[in-house]
C-alpha positions as CSV (number, residue, x, y, z in Angstrom):
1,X,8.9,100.7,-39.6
2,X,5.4,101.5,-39.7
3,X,2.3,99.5,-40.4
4,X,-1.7,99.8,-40.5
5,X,-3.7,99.0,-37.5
6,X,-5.8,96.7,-39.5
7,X,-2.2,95.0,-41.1
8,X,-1.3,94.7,-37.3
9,X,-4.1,92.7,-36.2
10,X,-4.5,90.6,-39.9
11,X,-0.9,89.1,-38.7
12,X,-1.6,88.6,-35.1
13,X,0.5,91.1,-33.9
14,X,4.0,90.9,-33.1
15,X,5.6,87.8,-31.2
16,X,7.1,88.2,-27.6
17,X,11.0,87.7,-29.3
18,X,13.7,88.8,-27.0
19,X,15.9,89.2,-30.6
20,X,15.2,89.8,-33.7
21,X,11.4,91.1,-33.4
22,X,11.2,93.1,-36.4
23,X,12.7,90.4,-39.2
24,X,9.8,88.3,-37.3
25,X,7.4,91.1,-38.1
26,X,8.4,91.4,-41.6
27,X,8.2,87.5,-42.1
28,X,4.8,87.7,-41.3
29,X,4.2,90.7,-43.2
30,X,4.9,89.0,-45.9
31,X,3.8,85.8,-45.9
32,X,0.3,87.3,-45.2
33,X,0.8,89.0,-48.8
34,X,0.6,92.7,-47.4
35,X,3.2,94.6,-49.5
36,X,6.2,96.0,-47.8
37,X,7.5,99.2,-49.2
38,X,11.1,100.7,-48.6
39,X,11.3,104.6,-49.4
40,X,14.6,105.3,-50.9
41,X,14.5,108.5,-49.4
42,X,14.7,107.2,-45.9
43,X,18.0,106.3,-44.0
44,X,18.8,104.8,-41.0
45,X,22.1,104.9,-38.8
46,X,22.6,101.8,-36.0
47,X,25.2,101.7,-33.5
48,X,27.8,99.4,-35.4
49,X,28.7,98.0,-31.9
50,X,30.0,94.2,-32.2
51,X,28.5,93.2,-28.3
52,X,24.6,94.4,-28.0
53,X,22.1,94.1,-25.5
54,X,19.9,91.1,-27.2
55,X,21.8,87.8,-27.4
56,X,21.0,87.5,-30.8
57,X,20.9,90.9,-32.8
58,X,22.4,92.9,-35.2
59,X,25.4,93.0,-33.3
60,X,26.1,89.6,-33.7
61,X,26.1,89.4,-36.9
62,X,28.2,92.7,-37.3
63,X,30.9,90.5,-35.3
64,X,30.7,87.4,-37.3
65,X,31.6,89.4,-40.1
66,X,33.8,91.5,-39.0
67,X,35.7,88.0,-37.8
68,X,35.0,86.2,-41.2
69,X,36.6,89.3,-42.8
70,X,39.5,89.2,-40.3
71,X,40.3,85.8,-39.6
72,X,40.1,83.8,-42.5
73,X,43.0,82.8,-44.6
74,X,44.1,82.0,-47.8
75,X,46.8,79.2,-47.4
76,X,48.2,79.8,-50.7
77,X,49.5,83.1,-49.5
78,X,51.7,81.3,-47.0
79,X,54.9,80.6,-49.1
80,X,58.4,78.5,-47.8
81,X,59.9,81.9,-48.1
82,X,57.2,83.8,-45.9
83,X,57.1,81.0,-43.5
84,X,61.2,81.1,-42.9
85,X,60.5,84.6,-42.4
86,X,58.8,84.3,-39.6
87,X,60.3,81.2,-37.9
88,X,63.4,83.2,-37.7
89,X,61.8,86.4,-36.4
90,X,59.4,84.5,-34.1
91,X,62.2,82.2,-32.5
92,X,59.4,79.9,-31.7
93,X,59.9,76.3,-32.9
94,X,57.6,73.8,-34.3
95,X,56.1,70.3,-33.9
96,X,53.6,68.4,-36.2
97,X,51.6,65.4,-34.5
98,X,50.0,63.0,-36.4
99,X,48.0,60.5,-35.0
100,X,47.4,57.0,-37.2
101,X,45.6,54.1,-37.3
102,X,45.8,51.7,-40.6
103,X,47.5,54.5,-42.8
104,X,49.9,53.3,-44.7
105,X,48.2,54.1,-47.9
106,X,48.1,57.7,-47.1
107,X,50.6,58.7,-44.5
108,X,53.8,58.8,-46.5
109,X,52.8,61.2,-48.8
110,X,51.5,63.7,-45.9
111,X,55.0,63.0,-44.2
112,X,56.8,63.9,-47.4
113,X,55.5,67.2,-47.2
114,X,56.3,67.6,-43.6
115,X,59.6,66.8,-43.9
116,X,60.1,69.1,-46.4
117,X,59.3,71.9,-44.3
118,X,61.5,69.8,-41.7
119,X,64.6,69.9,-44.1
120,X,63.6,73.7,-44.7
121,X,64.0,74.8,-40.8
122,X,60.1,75.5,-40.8
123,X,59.5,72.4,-38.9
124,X,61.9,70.7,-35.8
125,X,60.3,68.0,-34.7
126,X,57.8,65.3,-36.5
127,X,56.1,62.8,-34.8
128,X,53.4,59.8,-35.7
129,X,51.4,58.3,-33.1
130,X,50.3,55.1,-34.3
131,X,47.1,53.0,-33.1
132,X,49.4,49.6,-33.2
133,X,48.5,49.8,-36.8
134,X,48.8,46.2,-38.2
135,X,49.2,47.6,-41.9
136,X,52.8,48.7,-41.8
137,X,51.7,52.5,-40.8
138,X,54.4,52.5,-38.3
139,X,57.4,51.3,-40.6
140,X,56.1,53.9,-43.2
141,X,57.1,56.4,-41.2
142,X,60.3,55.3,-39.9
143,X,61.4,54.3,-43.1
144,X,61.3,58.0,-44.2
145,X,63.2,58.9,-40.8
146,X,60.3,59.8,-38.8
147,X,59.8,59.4,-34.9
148,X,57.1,56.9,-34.0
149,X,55.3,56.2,-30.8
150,X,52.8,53.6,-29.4
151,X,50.5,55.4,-28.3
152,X,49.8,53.5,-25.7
153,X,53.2,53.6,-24.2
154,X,53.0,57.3,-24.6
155,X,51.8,58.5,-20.4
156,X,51.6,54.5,-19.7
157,X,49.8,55.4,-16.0
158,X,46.7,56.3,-17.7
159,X,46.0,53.1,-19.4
160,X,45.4,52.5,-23.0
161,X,44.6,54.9,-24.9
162,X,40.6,55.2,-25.7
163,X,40.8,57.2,-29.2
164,X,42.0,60.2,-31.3
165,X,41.9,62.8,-28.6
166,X,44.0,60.4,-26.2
167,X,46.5,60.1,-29.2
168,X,46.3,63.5,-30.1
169,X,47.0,64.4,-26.2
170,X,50.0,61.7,-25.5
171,X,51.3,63.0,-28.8
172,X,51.6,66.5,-27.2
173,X,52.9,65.3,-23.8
174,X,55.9,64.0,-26.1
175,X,56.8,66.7,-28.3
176,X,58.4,69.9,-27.3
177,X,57.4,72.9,-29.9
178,X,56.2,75.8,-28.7
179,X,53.8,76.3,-31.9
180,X,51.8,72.6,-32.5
181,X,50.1,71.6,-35.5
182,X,48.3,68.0,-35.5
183,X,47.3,66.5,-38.9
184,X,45.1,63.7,-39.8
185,X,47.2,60.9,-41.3
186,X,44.0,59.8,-43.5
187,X,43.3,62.4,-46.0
188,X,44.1,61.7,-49.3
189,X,45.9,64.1,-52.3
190,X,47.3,66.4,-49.9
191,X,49.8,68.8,-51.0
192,X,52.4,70.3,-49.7
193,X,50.3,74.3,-49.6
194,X,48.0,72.2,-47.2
195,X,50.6,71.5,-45.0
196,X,52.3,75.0,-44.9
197,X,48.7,76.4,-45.0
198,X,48.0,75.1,-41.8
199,X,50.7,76.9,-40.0
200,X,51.1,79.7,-42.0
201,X,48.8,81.7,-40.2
202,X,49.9,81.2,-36.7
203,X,53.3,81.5,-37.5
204,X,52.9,85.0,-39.0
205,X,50.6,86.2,-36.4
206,X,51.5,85.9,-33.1
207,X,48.2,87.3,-31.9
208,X,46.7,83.8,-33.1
209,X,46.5,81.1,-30.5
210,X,44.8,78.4,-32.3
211,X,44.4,78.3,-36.5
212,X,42.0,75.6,-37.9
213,X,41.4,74.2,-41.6
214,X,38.5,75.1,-43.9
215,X,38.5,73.3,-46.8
216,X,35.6,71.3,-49.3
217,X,34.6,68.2,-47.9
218,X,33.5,65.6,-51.6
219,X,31.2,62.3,-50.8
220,X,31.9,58.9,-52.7
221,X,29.2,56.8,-52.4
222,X,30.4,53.5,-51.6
223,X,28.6,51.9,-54.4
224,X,31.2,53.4,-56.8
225,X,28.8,56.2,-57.6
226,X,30.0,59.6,-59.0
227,X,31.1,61.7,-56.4
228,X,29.2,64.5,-54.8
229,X,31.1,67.7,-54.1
230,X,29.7,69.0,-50.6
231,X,28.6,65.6,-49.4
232,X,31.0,64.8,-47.0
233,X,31.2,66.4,-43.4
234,X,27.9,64.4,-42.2
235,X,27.9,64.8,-38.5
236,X,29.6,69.0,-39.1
237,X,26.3,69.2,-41.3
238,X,23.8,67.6,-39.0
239,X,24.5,68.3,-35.8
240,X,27.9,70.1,-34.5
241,X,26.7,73.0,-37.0
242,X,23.6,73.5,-36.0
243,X,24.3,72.8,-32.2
244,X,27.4,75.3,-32.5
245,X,24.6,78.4,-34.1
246,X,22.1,77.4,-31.5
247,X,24.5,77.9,-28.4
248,X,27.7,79.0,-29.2
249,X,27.0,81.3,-32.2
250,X,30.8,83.1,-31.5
251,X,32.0,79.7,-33.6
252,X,29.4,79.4,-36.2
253,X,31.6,81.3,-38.7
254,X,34.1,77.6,-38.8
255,X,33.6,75.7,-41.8
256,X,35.0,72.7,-40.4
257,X,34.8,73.1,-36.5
258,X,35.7,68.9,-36.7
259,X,38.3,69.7,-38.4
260,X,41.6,67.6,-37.6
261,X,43.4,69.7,-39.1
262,X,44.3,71.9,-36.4
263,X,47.6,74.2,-35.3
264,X,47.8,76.1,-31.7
265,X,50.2,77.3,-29.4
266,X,51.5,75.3,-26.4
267,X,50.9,77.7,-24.2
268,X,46.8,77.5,-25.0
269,X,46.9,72.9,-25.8
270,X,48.3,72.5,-22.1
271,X,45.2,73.9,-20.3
272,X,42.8,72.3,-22.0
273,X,40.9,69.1,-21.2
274,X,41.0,66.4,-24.2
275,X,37.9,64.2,-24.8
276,X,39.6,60.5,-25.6
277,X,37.5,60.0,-28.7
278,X,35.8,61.9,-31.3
279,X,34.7,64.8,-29.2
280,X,38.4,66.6,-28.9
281,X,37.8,68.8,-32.0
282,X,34.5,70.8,-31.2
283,X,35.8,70.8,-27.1
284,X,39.1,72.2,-28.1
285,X,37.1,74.9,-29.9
286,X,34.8,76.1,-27.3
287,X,37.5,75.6,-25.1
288,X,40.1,77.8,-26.9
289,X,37.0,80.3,-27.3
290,X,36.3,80.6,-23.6
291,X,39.9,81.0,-22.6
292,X,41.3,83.6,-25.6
293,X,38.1,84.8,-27.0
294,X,37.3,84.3,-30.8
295,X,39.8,87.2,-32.0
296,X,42.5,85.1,-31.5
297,X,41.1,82.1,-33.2
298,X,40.8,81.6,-36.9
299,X,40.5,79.4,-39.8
300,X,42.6,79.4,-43.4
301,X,41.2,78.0,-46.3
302,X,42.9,74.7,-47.6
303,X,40.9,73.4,-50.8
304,X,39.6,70.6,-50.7
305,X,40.6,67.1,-48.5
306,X,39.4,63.7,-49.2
307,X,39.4,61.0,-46.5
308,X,37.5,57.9,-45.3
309,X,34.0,58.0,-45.2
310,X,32.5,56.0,-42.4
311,X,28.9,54.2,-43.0
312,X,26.2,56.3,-41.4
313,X,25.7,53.9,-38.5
314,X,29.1,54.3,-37.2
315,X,28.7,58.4,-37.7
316,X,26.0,58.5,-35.2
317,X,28.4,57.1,-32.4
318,X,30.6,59.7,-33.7
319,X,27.9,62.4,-33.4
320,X,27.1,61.3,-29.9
321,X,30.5,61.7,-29.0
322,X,30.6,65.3,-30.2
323,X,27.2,65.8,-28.5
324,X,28.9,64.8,-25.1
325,X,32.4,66.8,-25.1
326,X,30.0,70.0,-26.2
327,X,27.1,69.5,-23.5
328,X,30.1,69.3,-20.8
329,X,30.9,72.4,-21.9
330,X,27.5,74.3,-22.0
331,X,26.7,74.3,-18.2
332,X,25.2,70.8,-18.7
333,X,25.7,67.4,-17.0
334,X,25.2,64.7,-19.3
335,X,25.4,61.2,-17.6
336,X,26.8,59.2,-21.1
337,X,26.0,55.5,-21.1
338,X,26.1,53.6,-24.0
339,X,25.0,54.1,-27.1
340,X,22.1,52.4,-28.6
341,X,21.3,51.4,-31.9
342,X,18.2,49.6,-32.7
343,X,18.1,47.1,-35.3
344,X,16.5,44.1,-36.9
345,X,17.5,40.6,-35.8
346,X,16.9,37.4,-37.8
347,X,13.3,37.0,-37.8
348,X,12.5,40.2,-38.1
349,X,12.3,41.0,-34.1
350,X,13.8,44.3,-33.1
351,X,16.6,44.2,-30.7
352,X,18.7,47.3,-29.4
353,X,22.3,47.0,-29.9
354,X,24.6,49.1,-28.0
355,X,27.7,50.2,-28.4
356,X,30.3,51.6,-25.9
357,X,31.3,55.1,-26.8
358,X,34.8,56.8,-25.6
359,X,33.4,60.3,-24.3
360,X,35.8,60.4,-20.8
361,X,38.3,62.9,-20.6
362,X,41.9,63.5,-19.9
363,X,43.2,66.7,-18.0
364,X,45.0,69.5,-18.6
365,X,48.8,68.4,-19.5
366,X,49.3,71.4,-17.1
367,X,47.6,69.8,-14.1
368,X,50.1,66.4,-14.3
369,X,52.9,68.1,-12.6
370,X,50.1,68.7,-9.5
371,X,48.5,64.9,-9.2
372,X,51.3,63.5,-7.4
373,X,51.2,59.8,-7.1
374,X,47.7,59.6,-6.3
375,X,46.8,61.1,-9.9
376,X,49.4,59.5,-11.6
377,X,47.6,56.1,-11.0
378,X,44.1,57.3,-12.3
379,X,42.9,56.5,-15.8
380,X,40.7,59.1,-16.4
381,X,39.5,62.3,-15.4
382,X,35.8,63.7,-14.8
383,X,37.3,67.5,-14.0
384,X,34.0,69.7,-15.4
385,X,35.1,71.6,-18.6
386,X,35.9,75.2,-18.2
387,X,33.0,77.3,-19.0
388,X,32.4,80.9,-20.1
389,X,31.1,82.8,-17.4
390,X,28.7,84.7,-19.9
391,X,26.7,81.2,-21.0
């Protein structure tokens, strides 16, 4: 790159950047409307290292694609055949948690797909943890044969349970599989390549520790308005993306880091820490990240997945709950309270609802075995989050 003196000085110079200097310079360049030229003639060789000396150069985008190339699958290519395949070569065996709350219009048809794969030998064990669903979720299941637990009677010495990570880790303190795949009971027109999708990839490569879905997210407006294709994934879009890129740039290749659509080893679930509530996804992503390093993570495309669409009041408790599992996990120490909301009261005075958010956390199912009776009695757990010894 070379410029005029008097270019130089027109754009101010070039900006103290510890990264990414010269796309500044360029910017600049050009919206001061100096031309830029680019000599075919000359060429340019870079080291095509994937770890470089600036936190954010070219060498981490060489590695983002390099792992977008790598590690994302098609789950179409995942047939019953290949899958059988590789359950008998692996040994391993397999169990699929859902956890449910008010799902009887969706649930069965997810189970029917799971029990295929169940009836197949792709699956051994199946089971839904319901939310003392009062809409006949529970008897659903058992009516097509398949185990059910409260899940508040799932690891009773901790209390109720506080939300879909608590479920999601009661559910895996009750199931036995060394490979675990957890679905979300809510989505609607699943089929049955979604489900084998989801596993397909860990089952076949055994260098994988944790697998999550990608998939097209479509918005119906409540009003009954037409539907918008790329509407839906609110608080993904508005803040875990953008929070993700900002400091943990290794996971900003996910399409759906909140997805619930998630499959892992054993070996990897039972040392991690599970937020209660809506913050399990993103921390069981940074988590998994800091303990077997993004090669062994990746994501497989599943289409597309409708689900329930929460009103954009409720999404910003859900958001702040993300927010906390992540800044407990980026050498921060967020003191949570509750969340506020203003709003207008009767009248037309302002008044500041607040709402309690489920952001504690429960420990690693590995740790149980050491509490002894002291720990057994305790509800909750406010052991820091393991953090990467780079950030």
């Amino acid at each position: 790159m070379s410029l005029t003196a008097d270019a130089y000085v027109t754009i101010g110079g070039m900006e103290p950047l510890v990264a990414l200097e010269d796309e500044a310079l360029e910017r600049r360049l050009s919206e001061a409307g100096i031309p830029i030229e680019r000599p075919a003639g000359v060429r340019v060789r870079t080291a095509p290292r994937l770890s470089g000396r600036a936190p954010r150069g070219l060498a981490r985008d060489l590695a983002l694609d390099r792992w977008l190339a790598q590690r994302t699958y098609d789950g179409a290519d995942y047939t019953l055949d290949r899958l059988l395949a590789a359950r008998q070569a692996s040994g391993e065996t397999v169990s699929v948690i859902l956890p449910a709350k008010e799902c009887v219009a969706t649930l069965p048809a997810i189970l029917g797909h799971v029990i295929e794969l169940r009836d197949a030998g792709v699956v051994d064990e199946i089971l839904v943890v319901d939310a003392g669903s009062r809409d006949g979720t529970a008897a659903a299941a058992q009516v097509l044969g398949v185990a059910v637990a409260q899940e508040d009677e799932l690891l009773p010495r901790f209390g109720p349970a506080r939300g879909k990570g608590d479920a999601m880790w009661r559910g895996l303190s009750a199931t036995t599989g060394d490979l675990v795949v957890f679905l979300d009971a809510d989505s609607e027109g699943v089929q049955a390549g979604f489900v084998r999708g989801i596993l397909g990839p860990l089952i076949c490569h055994p260098e994988l520790a944790l697998v999550k879905g990608a998939f097209a997210r479509p918005f119906r407006p409540t009003d009954g308005g037409a539907e918008i294709a790329e509407g839906g994934g609110r608080v993904t879009e508005l803040m875990a993306r953008p929070l993700l890129n900002l400091h943990v740039p290794e996971l900003a290749g996910f399409e759906q880091p909140l997805a619930g659509e998630i499959a892992a080893r054993r070996s990897l679930l039972e040392q991690l820490s599970f937020p209660v509530g809506y913050g399990i996804e993103i921390a069981m992503l940074i988590d998994a990240l800091n303990l077997v390093g993004i090669d062994a993570l990746a994501q497989v495309r599943l289409g597309t997945r409708r689900n329930r669409h929460q009103s954009l009041r409720d999404l910003g408790a859900m958001a702040y709950a993300v927010m906390v599992a992540a800044e407990r996990r980026l050498d921060r120490e967020p003191v949570p309270g509750p969340y506020v909301q203003p709003a207008t009261a009767p009248g037309g005075t302002m008044t500041a609802d607040t709402v309690a958010v489920a952001v504690d956390e429960r420990p690693p199912l590995v740790a149980l075995g050491s509490l002894g009776a002291a720990g057994a009695s305790a509800t909750l757990t406010d052991a820091p989050a393991r953090r990467s010894a780079s950030r």
